[in-house]
N, C-alpha and C positions, 0 to 999 in steps of 0.2 A: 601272468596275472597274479598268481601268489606273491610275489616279490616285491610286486608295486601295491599291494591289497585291496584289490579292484575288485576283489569275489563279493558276491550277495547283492544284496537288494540298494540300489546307490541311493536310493532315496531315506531310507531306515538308519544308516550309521555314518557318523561324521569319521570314522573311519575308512569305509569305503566312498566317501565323498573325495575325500584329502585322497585315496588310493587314485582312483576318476581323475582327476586333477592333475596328477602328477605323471597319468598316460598323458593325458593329452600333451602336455606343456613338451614332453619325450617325441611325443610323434611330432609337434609343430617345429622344434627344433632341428630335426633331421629333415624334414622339408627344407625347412629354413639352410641348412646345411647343404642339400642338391641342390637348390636354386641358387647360391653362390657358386657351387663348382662347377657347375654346367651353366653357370650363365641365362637360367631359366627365370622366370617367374613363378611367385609363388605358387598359384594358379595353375601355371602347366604344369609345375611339377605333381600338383593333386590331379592331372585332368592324366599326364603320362605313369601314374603309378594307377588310377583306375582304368585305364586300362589291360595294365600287365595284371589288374587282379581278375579284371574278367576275364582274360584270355586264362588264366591258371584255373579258375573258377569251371570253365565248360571244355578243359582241358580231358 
């Protein structure tokens, strides 16, 4: 989170706006990146990554 300056209130500093911003664009792209290697849609790829989080989640 420090690195990308995602910390604090996202709505109070165009710092942590542009921080917000620049996860997400990060995690869409590694989506974007499974669903080419695996031959997935973008879609499953979010529907097979929630579910390994909940399985970790009530692990």
């Amino acid at each position: 989170k420090s690195i990308l300056d995602v910390e604090g209130n996202y709505l109070t500093s165009e710092k942590s706006n542009i921080g917000f911003v620049r996860f997400i664009a990060m995690v869409s792209n590694c989506i974007e990146y499974l669903s080419h290697k695996y031959g997935l849609s973008f879609y499953e790829v979010i529907k097979e990554c929630s579910k390994e989080l909940i399985k970790k989640g009530f692990s």
